[in-house]
FITORTI-204076 format. One record per residue (C-alpha): y, x, z. Coordinates in steps of 0.2 Angstrom, whole numbers, plus 5000, padded with zeros to 4 digits. Layout:
BEGIN
@Y: Y	X: X	Z: Z
...
END
This chain:
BEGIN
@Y: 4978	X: 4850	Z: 5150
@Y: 4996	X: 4844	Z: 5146
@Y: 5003	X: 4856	Z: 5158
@Y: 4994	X: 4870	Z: 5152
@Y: 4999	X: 4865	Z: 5133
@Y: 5017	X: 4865	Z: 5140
@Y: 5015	X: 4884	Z: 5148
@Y: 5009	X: 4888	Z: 5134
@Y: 5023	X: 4884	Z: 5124
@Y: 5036	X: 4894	Z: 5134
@Y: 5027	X: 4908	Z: 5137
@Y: 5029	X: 4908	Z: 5117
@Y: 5045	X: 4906	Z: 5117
@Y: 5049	X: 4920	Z: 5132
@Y: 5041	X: 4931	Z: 5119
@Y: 5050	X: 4925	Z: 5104
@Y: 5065	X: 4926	Z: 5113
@Y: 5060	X: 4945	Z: 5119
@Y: 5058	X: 4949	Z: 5101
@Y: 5072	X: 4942	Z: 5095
@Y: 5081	X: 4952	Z: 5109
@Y: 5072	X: 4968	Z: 5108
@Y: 5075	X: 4966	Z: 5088
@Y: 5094	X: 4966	Z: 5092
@Y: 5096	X: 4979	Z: 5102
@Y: 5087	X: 4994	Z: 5090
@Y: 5100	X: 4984	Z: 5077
@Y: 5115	X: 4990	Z: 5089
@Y: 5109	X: 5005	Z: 5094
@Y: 5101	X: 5011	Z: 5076
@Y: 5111	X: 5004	Z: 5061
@Y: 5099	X: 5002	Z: 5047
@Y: 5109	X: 5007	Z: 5030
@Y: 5106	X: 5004	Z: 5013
@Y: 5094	X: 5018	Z: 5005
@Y: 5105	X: 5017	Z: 4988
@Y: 5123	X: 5012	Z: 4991
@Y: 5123	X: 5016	Z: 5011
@Y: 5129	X: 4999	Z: 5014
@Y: 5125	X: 4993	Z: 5033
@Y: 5113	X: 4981	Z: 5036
@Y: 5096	X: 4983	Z: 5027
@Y: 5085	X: 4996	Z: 5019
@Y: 5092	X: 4990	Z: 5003
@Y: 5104	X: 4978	Z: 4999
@Y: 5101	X: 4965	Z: 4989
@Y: 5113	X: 4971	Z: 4973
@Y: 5105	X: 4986	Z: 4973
@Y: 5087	X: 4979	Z: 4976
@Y: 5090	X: 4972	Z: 4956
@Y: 5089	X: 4989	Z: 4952
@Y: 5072	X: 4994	Z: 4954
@Y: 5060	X: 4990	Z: 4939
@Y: 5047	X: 4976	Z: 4944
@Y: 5039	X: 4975	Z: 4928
@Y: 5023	X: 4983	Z: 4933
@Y: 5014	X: 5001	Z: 4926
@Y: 4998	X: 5000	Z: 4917
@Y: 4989	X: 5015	Z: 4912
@Y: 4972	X: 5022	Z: 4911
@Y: 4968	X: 5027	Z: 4926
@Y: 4964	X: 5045	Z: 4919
@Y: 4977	X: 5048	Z: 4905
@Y: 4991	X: 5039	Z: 4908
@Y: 4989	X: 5031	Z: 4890
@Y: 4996	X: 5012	Z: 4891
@Y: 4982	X: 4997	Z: 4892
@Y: 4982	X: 4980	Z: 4893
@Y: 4982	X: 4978	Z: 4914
@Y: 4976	X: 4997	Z: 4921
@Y: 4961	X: 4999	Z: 4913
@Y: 4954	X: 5014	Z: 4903
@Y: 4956	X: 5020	Z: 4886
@Y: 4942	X: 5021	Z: 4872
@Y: 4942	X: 5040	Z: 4877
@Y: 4942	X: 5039	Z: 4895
@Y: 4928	X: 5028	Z: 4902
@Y: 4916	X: 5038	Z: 4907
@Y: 4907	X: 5029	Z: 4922
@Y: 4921	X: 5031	Z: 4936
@Y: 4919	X: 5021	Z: 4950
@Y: 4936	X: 5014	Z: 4951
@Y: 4938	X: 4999	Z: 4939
@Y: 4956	X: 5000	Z: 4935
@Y: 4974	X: 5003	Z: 4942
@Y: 4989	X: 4994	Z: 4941
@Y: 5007	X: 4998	Z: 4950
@Y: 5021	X: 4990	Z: 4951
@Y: 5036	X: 5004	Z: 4947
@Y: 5035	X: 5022	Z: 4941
@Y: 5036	X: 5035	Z: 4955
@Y: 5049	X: 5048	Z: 4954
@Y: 5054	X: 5058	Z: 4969
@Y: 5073	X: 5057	Z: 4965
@Y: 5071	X: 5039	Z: 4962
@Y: 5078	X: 5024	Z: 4972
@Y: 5058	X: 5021	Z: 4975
@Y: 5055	X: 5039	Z: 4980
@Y: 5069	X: 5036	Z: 4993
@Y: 5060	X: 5020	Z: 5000
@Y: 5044	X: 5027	Z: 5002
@Y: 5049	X: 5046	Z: 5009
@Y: 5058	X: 5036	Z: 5022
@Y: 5040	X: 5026	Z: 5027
@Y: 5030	X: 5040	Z: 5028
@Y: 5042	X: 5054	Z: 5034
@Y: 5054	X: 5045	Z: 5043
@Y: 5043	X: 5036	Z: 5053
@Y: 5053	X: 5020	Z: 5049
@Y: 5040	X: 5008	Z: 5048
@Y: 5050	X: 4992	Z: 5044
@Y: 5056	X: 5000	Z: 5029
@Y: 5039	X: 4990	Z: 5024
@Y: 5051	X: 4975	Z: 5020
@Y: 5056	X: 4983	Z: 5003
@Y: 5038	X: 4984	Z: 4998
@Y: 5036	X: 4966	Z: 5004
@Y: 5050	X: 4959	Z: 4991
@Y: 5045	X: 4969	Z: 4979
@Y: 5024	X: 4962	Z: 4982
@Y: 5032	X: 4947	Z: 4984
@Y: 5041	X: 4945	Z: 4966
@Y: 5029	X: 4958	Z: 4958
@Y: 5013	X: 4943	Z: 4963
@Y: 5023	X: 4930	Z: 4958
@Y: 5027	X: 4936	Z: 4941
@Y: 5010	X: 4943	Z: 4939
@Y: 4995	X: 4930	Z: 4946
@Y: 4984	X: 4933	Z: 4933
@Y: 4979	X: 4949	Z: 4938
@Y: 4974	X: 4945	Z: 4956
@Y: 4962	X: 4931	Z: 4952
@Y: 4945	X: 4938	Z: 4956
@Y: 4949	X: 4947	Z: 4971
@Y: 4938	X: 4945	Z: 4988
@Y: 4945	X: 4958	Z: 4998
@Y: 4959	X: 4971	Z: 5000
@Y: 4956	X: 4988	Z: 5008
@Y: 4969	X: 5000	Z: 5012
@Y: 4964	X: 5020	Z: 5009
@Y: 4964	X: 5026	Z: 5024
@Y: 4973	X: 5042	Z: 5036
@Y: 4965	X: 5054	Z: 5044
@Y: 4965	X: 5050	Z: 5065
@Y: 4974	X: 5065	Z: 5067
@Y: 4987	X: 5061	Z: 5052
@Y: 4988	X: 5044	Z: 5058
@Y: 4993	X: 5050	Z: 5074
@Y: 5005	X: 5059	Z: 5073
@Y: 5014	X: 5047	Z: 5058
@Y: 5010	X: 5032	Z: 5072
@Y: 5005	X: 5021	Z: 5056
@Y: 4996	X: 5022	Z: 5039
@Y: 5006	X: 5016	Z: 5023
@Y: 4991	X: 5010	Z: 5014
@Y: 4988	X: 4997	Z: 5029
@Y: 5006	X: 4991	Z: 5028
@Y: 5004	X: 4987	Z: 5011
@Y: 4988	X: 4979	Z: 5012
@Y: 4992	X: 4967	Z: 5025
@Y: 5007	X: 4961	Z: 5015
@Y: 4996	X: 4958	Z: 5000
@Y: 4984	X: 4949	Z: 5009
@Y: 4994	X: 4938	Z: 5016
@Y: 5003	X: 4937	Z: 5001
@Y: 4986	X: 4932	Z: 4991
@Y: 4978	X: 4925	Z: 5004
@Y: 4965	X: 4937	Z: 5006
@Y: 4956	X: 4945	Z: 5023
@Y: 4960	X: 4964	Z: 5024
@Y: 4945	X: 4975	Z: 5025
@Y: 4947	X: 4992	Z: 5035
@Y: 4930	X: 4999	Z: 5030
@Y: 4933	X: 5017	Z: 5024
@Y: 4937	X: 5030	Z: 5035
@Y: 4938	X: 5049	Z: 5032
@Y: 4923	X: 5059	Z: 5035
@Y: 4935	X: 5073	Z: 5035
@Y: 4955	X: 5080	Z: 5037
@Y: 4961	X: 5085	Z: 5021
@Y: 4976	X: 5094	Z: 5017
@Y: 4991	X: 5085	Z: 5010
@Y: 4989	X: 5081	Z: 4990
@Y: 5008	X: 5082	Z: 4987
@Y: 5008	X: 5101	Z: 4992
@Y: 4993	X: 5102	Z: 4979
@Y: 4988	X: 5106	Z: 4959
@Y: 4979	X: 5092	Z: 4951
@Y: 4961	X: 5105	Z: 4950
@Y: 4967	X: 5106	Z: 4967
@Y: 4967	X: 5086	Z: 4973
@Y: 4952	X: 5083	Z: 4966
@Y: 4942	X: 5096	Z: 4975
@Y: 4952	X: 5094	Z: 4992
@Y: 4947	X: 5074	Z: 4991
@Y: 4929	X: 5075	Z: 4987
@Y: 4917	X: 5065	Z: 4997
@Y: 4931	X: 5063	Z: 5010
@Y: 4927	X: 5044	Z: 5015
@Y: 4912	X: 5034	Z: 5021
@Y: 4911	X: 5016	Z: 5022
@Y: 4909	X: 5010	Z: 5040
@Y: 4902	X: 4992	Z: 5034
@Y: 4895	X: 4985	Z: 5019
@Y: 4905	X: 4972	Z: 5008
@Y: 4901	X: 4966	Z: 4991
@Y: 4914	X: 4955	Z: 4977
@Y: 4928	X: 4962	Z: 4970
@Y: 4941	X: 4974	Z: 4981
@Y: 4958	X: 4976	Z: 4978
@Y: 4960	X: 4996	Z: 4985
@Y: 4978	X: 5000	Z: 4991
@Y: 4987	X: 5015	Z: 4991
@Y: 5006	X: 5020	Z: 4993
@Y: 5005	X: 5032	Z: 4976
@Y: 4996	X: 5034	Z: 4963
@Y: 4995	X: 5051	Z: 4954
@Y: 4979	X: 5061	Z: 4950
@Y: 4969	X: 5046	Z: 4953
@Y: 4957	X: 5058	Z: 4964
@Y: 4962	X: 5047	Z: 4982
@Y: 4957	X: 5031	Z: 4974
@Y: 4945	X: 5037	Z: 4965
@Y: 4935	X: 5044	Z: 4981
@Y: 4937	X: 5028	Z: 4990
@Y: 4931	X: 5018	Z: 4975
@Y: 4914	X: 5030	Z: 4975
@Y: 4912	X: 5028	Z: 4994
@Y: 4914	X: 5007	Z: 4992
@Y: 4903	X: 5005	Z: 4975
@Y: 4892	X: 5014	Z: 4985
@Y: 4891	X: 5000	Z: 4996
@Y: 4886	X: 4986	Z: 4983
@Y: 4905	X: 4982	Z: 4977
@Y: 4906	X: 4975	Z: 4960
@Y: 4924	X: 4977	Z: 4955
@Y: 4936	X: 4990	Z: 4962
@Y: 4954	X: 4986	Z: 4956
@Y: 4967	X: 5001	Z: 4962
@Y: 4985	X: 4995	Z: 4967
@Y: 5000	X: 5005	Z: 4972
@Y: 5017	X: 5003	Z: 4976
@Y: 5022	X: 5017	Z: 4964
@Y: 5013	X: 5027	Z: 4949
@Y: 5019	X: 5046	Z: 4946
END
């Protein structure tokens, strides 16, 4: 038993050292430079990381009107499945942000990630309160063919920082029941109709989900998703996105 226990531990080490390695080598051979100031070394730098605007976005869901933490105005709650929504930084496409993510999920730069897991990070620690009743987190999901030829979905990346971050089991329950087109190439008449009835839910859960998201704009992705999980005996549906247009 010792013995095994020993091989063990190098095999673990071989592969640490492998990784460390491999890690090394796509450093050398592909620079990583700062989205913002183009300085060498990361995604973005640590000066120009200050810049981004942490204090979180809290709207209705619908209108955009400001409330307490994401949920509806007076006027708005009308029986929607999704619960509330909260982001952590406006979304503009000519902002620092809209930089970060276009790189993710066009640029097939996957540990660009890292920028969304210091900002989870400092975002959750400023703001516990609003996590506290959470069971699960769910990512929306890709299409099979989108998550093909992208290699990884966004949403998932997101949701397995979070989790870890709050200690909660990801869930990947929702799939698409079918390919829709892309909603940034779409009016908002047009999102909603192009989402509708677009996922299933593969298992059933019940408590409180947190449902992840890259952006939130229309509301119409989250709001789908929300429909197919409350569907499925959910309580509480909370949206949370890296970035709110």
């Amino acid at each position: 038993m010792y013995e095994i226990r020993n091989i063990i531990k190098i095999q673990k080490r071989m592969m640490n050292l492998c990784s460390s390695f491999l890690i090394k080598i796509k450093d050398y051979v592909f620079p990583v430079y700062c989205l913002n100031c183009k300085k060498e070394g990361n995604w973005l730098c640590e000066k120009c990381f200050t810049k981004l605007d942490l204090s979180g976005v809290y709207c209705c869901p619908v209108c955009h009107k400001n409330t307490e933490q994401g949920e509806y105005c007076l006027s708005c709650k009308i029986g929607l499945p999704l619960d509330s929504h909260i982001a952590i930084t406006i979304y503009k496409e000519d902002s620092l942000v809209g930089d970060v993510i276009h790189t993710l999920k066009y640029s097939w730069a996957e540990d660009v990630s890292e920028v969304f897991e210091k900002m989870i990070d400092k975002f959750v620690d400023n703001n516990k309160n609003l996590f506290v009743d959470i069971d699960f987190v769910v990512p929306i999901p890709l299409h099979k063919k989108r998550l093909a030829e992208r290699g990884f979905n966004q949403a998932e990346l997101i949701a397995k920082i979070i989790g870890k971050k709050l200690d909660k089991p990801m869930k990947d329950i929702l799939d698409r029941s079918r390919q829709t087109k892309q909603q940034a190439k779409l009016k908002r008449e047009e999102r909603i109709e192009n989402l509708k009835d677009a996922f299933i839910r593969k298992e059933k859960i019940e408590g409180n989900i947190l449902l992840i998201d890259d952006v939130f704009t229309t509301g119409s992705t989250m709001q789908e998703g929300a429909k197919a999980l409350k569907k499925g005996g959910v309580d509480k549906i909370i949206g949370f996105s890296i970035a709110r247009g």
